[in-house]
C-alpha positions as CSV (number, residue, x, y, z in Angstrom):
1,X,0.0,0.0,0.0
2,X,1.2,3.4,-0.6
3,X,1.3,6.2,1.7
4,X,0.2,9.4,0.5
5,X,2.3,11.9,2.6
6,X,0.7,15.4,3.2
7,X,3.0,18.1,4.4
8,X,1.3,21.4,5.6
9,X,3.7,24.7,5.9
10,X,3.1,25.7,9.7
11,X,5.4,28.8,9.3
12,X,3.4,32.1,10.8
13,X,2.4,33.5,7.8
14,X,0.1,29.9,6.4
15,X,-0.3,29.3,9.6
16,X,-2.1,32.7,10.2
17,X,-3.7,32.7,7.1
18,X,-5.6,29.7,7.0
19,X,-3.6,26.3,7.9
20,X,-4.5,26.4,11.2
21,X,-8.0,25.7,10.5
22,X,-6.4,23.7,7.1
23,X,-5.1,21.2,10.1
24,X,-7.9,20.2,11.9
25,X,-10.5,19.7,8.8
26,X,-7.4,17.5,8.0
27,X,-6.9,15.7,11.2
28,X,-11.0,15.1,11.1
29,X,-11.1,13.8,7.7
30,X,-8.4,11.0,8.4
31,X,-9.5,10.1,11.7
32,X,-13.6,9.6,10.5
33,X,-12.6,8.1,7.3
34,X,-10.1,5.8,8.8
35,X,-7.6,7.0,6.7
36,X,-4.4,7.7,9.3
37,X,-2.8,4.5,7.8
38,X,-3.1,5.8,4.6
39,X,-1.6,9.2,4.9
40,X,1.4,10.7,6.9
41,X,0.6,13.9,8.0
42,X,3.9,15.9,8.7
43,X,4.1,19.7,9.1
44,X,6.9,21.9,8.4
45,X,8.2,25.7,9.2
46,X,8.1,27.0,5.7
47,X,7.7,25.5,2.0
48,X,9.8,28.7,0.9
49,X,6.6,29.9,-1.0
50,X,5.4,32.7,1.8
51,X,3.5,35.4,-0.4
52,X,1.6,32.4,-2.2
53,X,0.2,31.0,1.6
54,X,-0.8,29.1,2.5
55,X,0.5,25.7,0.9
56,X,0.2,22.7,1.2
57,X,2.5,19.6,-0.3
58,X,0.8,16.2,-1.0
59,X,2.3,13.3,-2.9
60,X,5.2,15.7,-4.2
61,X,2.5,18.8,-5.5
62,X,3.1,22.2,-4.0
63,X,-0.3,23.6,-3.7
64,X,-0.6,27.8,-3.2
65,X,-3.2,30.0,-1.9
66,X,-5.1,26.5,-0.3
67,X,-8.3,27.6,1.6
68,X,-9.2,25.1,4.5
69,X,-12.8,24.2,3.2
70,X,-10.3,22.8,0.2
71,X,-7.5,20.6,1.8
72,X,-10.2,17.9,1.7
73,X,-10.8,17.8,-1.9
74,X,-7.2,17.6,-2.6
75,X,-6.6,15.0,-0.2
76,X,-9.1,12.7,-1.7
77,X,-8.3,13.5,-5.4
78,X,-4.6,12.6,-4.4
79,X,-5.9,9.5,-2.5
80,X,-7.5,8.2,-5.8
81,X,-5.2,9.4,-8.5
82,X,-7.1,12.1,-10.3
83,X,-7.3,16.0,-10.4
84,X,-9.1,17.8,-8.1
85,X,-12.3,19.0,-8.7
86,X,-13.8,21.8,-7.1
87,X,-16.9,22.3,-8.9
């Protein structure tokens, strides 16, 4: 099985603007879907992208100006191999 690793940037500037609240939509979504095997969840002090904040890294994507409502959608488009899809 592979793990799909999920790195969020926890460096003040993400953090402020929106990965705090990105973290716990993420820590609810594993833990109700049963999912924690499935994904490593690792946070970092800065993903060297500041102005574009917050980002988010999963399975090797930099993802810029992530809004917490979204981590979600880009976990489980990652988690099944296709784009994500807002709509």
């Amino acid at each position: 099985m592979n793990i799909l690793e999920v790195e969020l940037c926890m460096g003040s500037s993400c953090f402020a603007r929106g990965n705090a609240q990105a973290l716990e939509h993420i820590e609810a979504y594993l833990e109700s879907n049963k999912l924690t095997d499935q994904v490593k969840l690792s946070g970092h002090l800065c993903l060297s992208t500041c102005s574009e904040g917050p980002n988010i890294r999963i399975g090797g994507v930099l993802h810029k100006h992530v809004r917490p409502e979204t981590v979600v959608i880009l976990i489980e488009a990652a988690l099944q191999g296709k784009e994500p899809c807002y709509g």
